[in-house]
N, CA, C and O atoms as a printed pandas DataFrame, in Angstrom:
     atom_number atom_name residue_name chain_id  residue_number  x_coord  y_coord  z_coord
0              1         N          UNK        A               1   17.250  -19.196   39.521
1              2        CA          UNK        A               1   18.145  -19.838   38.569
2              3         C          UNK        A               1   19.328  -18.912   38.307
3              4         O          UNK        A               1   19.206  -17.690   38.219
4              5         N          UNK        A               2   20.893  -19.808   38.145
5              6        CA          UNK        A               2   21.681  -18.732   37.913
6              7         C          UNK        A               2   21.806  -18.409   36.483
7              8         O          UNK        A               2   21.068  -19.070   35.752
8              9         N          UNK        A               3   22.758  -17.333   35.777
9             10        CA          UNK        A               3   23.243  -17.110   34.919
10            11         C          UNK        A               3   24.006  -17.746   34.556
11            12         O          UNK        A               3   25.130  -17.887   35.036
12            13         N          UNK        A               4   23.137  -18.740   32.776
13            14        CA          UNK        A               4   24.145  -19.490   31.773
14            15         C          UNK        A               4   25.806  -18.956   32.019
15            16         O          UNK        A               4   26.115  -17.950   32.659
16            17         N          UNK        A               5   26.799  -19.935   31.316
17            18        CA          UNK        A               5   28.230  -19.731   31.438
18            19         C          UNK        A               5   27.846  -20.055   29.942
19            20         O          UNK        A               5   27.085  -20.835   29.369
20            21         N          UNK        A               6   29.004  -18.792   29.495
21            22        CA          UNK        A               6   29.238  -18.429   27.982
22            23         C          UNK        A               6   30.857  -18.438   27.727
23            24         O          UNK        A               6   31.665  -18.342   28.650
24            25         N          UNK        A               7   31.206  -18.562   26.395
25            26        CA          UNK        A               7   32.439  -18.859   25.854
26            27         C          UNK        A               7   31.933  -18.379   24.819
27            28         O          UNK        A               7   30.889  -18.716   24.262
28            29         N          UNK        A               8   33.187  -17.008   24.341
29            30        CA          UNK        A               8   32.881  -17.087   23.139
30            31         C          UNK        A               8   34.305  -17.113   22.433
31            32         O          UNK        A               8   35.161  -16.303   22.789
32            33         N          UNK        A               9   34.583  -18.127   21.343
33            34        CA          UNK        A               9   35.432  -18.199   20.477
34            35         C          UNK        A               9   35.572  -17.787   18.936
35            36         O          UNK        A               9   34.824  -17.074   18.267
36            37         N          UNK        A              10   36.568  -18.345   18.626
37            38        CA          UNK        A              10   36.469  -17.752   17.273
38            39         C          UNK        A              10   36.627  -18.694   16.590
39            40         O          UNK        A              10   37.670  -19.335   16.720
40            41         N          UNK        A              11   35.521  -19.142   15.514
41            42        CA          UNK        A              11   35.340  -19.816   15.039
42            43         C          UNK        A              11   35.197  -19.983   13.457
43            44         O          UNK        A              11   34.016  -20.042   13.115
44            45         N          UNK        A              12   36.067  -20.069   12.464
45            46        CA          UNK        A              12   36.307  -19.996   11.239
46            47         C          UNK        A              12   36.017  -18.776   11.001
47            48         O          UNK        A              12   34.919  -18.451   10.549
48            49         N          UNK        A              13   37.207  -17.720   11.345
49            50        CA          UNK        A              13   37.153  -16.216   11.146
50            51         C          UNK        A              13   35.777  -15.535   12.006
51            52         O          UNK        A              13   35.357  -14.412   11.725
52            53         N          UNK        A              14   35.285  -16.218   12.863
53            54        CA          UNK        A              14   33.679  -15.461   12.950
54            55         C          UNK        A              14   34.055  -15.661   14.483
55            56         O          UNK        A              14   34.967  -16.379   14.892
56            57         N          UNK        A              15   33.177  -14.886   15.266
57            58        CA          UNK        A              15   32.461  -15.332   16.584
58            59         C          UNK        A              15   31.635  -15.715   16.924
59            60         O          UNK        A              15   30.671  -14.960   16.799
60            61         N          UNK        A              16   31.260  -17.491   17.775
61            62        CA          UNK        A              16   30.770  -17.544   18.299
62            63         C          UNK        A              16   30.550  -18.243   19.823
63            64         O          UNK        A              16   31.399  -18.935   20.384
64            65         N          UNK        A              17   29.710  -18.032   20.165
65            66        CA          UNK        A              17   29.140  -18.141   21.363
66            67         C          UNK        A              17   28.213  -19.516   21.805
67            68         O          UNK        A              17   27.084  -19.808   21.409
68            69         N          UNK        A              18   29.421  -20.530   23.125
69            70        CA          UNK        A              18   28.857  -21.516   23.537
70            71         C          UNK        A              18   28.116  -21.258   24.468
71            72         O          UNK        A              18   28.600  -20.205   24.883
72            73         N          UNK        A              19   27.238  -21.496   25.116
73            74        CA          UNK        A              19   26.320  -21.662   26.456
74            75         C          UNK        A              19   25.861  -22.544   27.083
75            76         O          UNK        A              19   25.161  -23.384   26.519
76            77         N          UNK        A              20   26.130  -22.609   28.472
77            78        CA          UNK        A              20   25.801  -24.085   28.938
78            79         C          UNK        A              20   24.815  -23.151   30.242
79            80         O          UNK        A              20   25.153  -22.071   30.726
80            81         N          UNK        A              21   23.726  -23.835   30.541
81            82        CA          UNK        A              21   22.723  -23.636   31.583
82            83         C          UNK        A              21   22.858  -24.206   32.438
83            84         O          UNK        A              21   22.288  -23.812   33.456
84            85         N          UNK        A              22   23.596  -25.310   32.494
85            86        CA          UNK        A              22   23.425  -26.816   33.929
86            87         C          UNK        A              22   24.358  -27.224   33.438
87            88         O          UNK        A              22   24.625  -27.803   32.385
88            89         N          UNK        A              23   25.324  -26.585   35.025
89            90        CA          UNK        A              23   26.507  -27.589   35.192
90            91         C          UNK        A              23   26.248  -27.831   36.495
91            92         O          UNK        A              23   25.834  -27.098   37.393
92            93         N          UNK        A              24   26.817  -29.945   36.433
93            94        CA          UNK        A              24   26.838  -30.445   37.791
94            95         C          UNK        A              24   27.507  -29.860   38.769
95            96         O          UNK        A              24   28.511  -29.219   38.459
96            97         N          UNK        A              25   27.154  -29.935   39.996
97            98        CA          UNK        A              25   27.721  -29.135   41.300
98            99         C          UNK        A              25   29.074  -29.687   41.118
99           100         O          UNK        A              25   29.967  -28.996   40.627
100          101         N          UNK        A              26   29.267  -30.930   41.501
101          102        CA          UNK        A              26   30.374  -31.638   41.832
102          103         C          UNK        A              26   31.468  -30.996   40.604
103          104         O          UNK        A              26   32.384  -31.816   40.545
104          105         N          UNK        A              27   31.667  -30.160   39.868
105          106        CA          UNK        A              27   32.223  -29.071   39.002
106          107         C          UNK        A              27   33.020  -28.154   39.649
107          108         O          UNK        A              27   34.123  -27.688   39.363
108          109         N          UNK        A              28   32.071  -27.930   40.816
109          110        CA          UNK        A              28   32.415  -26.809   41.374
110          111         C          UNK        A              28   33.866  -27.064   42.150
111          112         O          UNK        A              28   34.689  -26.165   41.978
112          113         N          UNK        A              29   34.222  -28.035   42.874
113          114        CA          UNK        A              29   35.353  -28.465   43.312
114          115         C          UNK        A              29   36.922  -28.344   42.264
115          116         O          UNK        A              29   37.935  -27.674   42.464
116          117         N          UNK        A              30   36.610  -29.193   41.251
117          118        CA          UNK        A              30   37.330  -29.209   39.982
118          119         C          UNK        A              30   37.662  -27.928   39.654
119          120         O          UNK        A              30   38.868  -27.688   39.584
120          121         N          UNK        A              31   36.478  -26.574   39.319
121          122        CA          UNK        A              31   36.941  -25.187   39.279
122          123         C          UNK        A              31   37.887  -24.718   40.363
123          124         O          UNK        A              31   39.043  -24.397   40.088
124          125         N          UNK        A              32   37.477  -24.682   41.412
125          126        CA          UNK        A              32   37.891  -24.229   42.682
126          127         C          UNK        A              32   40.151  -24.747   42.370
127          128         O          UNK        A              32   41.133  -24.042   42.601
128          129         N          UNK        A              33   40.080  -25.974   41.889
129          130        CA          UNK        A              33   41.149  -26.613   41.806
130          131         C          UNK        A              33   42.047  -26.014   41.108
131          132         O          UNK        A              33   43.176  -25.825   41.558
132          133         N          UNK        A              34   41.568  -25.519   39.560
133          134        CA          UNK        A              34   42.165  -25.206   38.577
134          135         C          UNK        A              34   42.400  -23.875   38.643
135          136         O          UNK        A              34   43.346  -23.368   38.040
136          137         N          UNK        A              35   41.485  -23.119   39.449
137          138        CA          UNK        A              35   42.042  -21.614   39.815
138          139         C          UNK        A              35   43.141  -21.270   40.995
139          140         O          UNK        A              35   43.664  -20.184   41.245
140          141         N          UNK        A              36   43.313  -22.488   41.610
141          142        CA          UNK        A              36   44.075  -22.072   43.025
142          143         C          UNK        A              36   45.395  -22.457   42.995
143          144         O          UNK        A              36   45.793  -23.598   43.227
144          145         N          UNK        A              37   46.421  -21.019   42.563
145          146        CA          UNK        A              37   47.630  -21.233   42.823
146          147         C          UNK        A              37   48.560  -22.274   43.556
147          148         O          UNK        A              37   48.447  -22.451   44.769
148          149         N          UNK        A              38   49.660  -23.090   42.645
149          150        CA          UNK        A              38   50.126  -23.968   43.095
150          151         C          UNK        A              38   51.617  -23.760   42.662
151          152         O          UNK        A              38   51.992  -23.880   41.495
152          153         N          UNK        A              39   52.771  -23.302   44.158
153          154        CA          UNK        A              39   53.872  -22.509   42.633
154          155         C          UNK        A              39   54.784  -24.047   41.915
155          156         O          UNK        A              39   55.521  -24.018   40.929
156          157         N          UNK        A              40   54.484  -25.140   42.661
157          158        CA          UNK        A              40   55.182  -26.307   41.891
158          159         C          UNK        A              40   54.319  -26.549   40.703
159          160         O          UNK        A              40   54.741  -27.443   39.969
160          161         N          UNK        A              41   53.314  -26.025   40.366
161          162        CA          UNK        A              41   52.958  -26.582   39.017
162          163         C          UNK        A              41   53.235  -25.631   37.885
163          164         O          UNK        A              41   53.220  -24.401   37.852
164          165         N          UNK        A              42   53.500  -26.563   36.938
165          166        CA          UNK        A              42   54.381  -25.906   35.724
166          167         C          UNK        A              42   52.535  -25.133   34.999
167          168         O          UNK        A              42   51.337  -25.408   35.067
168          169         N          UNK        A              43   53.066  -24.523   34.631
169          170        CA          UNK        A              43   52.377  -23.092   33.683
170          171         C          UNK        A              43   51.526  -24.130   32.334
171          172         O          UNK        A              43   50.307  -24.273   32.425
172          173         N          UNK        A              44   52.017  -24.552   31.574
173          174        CA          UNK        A              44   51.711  -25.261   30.559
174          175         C          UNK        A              44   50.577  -26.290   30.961
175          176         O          UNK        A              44   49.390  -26.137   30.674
176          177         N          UNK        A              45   51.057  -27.262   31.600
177          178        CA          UNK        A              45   50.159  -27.725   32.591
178          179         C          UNK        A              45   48.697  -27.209   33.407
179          180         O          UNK        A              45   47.723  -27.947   33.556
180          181         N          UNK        A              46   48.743  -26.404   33.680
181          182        CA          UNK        A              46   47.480  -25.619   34.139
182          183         C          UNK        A              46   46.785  -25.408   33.049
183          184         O          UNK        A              46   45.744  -26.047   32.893
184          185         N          UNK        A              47   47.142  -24.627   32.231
185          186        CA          UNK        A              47   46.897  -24.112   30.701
186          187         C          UNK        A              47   46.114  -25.470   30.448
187          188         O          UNK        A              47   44.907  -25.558   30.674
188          189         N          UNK        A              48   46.916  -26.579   29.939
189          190        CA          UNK        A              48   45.943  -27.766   29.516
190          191         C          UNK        A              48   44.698  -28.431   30.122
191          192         O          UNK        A              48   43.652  -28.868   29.644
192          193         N          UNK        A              49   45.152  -28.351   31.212
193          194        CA          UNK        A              49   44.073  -28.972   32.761
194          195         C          UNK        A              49   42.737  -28.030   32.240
195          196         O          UNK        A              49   41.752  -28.484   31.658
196          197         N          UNK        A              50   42.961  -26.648   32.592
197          198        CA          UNK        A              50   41.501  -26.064   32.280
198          199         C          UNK        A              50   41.366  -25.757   30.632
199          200         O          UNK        A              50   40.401  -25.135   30.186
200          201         N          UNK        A              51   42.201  -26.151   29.977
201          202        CA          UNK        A              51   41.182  -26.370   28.434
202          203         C          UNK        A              51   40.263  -27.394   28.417
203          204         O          UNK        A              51   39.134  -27.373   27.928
204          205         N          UNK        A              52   40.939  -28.471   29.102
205          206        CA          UNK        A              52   40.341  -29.739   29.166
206          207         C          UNK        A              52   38.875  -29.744   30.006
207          208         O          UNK        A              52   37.835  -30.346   29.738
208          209         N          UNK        A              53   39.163  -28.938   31.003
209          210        CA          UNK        A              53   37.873  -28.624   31.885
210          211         C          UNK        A              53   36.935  -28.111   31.318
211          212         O          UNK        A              53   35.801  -28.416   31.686
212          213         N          UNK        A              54   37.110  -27.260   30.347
213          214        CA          UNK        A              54   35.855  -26.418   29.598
214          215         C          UNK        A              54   35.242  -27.341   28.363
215          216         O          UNK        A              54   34.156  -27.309   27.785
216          217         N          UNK        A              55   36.267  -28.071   28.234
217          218        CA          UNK        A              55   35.718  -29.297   26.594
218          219         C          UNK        A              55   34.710  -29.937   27.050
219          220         O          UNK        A              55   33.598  -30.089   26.543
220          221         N          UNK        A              56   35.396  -30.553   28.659
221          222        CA          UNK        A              56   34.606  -31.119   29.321
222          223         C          UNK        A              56   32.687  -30.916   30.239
223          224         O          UNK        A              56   31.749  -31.612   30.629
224          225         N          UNK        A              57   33.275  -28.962   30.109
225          226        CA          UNK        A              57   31.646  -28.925   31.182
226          227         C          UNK        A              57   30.815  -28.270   29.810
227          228         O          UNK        A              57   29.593  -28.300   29.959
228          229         N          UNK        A              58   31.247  -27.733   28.607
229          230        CA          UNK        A              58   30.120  -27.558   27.752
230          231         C          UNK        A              58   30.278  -28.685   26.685
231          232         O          UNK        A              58   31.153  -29.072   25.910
232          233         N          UNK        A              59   28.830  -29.067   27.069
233          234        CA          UNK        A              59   28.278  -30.217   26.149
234          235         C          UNK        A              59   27.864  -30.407   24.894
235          236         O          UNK        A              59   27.429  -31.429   24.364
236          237         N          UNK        A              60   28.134  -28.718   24.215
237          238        CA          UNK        A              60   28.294  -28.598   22.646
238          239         C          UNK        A              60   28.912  -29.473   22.120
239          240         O          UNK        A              60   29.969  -29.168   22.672
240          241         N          UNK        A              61   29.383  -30.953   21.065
241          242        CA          UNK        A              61   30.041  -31.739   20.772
242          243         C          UNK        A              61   30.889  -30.871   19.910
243          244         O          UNK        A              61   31.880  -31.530   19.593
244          245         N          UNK        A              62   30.923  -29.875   19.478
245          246        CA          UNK        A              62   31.960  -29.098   18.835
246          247         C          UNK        A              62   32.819  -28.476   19.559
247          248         O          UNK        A              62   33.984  -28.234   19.244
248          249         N          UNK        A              63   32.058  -28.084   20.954
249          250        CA          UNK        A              63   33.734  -27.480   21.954
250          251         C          UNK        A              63   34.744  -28.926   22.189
251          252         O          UNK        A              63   34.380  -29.881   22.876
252          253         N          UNK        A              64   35.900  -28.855   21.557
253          254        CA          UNK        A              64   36.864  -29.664   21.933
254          255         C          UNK        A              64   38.267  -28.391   22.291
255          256         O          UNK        A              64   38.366  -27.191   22.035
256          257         N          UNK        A              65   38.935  -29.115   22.798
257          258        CA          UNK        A              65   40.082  -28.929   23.302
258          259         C          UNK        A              65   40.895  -27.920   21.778
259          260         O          UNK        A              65   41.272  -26.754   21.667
260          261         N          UNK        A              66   40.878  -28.775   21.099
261          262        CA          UNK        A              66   41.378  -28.119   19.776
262          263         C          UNK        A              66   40.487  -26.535   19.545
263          264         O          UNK        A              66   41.097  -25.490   19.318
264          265         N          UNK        A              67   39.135  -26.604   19.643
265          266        CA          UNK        A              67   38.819  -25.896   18.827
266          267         C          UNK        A              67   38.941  -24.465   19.931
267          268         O          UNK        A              67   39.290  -23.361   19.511
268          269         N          UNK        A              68   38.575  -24.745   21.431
269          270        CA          UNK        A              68   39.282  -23.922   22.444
270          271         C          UNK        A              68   40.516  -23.515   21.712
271          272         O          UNK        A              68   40.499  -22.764   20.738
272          273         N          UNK        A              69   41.647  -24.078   22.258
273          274        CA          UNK        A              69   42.800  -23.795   21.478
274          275         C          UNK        A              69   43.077  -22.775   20.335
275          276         O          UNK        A              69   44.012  -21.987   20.191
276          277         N          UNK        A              70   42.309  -22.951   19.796
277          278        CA          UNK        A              70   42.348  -22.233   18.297
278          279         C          UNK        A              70   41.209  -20.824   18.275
279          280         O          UNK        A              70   41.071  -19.963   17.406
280          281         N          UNK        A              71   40.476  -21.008   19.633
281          282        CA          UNK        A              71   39.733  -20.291   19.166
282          283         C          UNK        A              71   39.564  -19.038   20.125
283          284         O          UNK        A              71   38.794  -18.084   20.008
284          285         N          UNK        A              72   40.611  -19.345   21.223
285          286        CA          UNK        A              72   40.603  -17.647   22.068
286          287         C          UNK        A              72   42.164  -17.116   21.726
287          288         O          UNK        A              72   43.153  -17.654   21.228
288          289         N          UNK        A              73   41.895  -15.922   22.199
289          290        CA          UNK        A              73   42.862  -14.851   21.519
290          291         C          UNK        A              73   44.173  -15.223   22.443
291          292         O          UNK        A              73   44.125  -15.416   23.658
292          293         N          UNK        A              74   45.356  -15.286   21.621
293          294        CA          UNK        A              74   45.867  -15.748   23.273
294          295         C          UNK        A              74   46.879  -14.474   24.059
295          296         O          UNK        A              74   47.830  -14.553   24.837
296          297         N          UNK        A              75   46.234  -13.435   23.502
297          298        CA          UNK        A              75   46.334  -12.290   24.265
298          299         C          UNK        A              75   45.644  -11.987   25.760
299          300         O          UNK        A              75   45.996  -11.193   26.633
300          301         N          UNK        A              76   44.715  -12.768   25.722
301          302        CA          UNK        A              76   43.683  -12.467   26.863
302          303         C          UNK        A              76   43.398  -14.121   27.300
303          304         O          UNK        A              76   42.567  -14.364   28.175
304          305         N          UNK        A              77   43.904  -14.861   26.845
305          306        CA          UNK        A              77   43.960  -16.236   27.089
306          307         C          UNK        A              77   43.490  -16.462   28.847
307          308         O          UNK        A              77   42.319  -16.450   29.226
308          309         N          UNK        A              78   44.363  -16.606   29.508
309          310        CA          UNK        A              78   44.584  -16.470   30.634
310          311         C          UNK        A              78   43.289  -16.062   31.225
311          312         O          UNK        A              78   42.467  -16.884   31.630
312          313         N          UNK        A              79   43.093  -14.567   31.276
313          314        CA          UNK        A              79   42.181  -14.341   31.557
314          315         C          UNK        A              79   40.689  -14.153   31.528
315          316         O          UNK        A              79   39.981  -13.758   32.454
316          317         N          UNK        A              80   40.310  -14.519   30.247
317          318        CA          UNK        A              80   39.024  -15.417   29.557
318          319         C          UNK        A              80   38.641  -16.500   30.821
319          320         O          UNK        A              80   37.698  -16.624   31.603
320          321         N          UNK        A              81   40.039  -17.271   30.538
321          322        CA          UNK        A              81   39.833  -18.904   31.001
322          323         C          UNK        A              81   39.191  -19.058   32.565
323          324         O          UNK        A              81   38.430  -19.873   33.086
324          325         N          UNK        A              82   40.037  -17.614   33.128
325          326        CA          UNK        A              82   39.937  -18.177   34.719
326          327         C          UNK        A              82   38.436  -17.303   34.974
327          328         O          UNK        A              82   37.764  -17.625   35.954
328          329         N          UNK        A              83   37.985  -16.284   34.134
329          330        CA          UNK        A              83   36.742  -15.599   34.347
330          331         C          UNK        A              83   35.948  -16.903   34.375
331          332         O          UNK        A              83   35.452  -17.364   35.403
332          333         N          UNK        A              84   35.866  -17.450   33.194
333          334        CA          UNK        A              84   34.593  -18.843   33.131
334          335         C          UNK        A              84   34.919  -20.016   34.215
335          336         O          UNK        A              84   34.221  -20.865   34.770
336          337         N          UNK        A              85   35.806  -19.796   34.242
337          338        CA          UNK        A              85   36.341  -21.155   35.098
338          339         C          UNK        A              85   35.366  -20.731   36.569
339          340         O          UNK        A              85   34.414  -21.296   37.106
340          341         N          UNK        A              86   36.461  -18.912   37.026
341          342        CA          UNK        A              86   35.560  -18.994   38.349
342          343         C          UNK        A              86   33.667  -18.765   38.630
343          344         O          UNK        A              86   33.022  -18.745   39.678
344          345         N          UNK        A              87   33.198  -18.607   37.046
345          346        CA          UNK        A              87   32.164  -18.399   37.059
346          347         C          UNK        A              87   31.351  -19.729   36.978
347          348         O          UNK        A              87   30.144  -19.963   37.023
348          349         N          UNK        A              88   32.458  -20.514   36.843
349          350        CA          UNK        A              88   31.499  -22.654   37.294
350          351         C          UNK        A              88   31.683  -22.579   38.166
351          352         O          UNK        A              88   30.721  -23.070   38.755
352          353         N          UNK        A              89   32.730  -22.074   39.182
353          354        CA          UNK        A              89   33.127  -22.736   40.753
354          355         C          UNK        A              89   32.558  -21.400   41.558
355          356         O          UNK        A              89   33.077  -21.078   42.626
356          357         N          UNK        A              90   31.302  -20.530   40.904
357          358        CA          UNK        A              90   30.842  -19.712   42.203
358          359         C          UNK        A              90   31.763  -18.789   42.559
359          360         O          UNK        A              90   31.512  -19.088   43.726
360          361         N          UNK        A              91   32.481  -18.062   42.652
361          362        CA          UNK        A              91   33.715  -17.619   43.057
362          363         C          UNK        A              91   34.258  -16.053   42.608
363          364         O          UNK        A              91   34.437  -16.089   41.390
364          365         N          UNK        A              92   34.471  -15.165   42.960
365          366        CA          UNK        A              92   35.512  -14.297   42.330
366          367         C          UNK        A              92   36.967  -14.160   42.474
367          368         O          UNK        A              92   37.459  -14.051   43.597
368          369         N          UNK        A              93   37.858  -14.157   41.162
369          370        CA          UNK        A              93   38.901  -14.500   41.091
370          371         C          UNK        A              93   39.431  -13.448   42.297
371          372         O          UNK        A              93   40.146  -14.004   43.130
372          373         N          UNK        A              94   39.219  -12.202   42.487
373          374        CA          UNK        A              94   40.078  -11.719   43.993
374          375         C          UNK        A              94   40.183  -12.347   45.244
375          376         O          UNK        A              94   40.845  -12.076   46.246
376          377         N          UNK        A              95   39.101  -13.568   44.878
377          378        CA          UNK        A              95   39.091  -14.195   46.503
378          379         C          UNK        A              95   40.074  -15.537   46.437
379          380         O          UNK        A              95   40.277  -16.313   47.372
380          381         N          UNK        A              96   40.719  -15.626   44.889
381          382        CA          UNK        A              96   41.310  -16.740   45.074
382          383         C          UNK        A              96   42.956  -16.541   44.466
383          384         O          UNK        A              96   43.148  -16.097   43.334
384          385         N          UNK        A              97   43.848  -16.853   45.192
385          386        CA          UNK        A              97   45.360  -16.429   44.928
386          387         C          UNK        A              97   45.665  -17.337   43.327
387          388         O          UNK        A              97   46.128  -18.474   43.413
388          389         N          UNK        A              98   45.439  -16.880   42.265
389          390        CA          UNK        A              98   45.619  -17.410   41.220
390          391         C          UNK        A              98   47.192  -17.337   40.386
391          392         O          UNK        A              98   47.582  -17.748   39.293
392          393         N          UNK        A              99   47.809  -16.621   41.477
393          394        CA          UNK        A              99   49.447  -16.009   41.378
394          395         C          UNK        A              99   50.048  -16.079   42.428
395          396         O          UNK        A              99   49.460  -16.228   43.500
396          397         N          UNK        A             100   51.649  -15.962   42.291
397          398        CA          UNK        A             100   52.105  -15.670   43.682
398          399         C          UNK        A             100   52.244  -14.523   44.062
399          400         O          UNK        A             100   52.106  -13.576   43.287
400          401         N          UNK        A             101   52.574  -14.366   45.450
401          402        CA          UNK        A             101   51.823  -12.941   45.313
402          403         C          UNK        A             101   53.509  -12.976   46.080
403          404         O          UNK        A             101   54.092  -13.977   46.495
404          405         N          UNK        A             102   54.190  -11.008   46.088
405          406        CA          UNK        A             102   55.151  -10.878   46.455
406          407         C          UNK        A             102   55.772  -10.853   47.609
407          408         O          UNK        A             102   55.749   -9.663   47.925
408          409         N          UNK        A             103   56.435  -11.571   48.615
409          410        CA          UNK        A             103   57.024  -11.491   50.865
410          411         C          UNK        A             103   56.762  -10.074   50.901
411          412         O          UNK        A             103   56.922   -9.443   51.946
């Protein structure tokens, strides 16, 4: 069995911690998607796509989009997101061009 996927936010001044044990495979594609550099897509856009993805794969009825939003630092935003993200789609982020990289 693999290792639960965790989120932890901040949640009315406090931290805590979502966990999901079983996510569907067919996930794994969708991750794979949202991590893989695309330079026509706008920034903001991505940003929303995988908030939406995480509301979507933990089945806590309290993770929503909003409370994501509100509830990671958005200092480390970014990179929170794509750790969990590549940790649904199997993956380490060095193996996947999540930037452009420089000619």
């Amino acid at each position: 069995m693999s290792d639960p996927v965790s989120m932890t936010l901040m949640v009315n001044g406090k931290e805590k911690t979502f966990t999901e044990t079983f996510i569907p495979a067919k996930r794994l594609l969708e991750a794979i998607d949202l991590l893989t550099f695309e330079e026509r897509r706008d920034l903001k856009v991505i940003a929303e796509e995988r908030v939406k993805f995480l509301s979507e794969v933990f089945t806590d009825k309290n993770v929503t989009e909003e409370l994501i939003w509100n509830g990671f630092n958005a200092l480390n935003f970014n990179n929170e997101v794509a750790e969990i993200i590549a940790q649904i789609g199997g993956i380490e982020l060095k193996n996947v061009m999540t930037e452009p990289t420089e000619d």
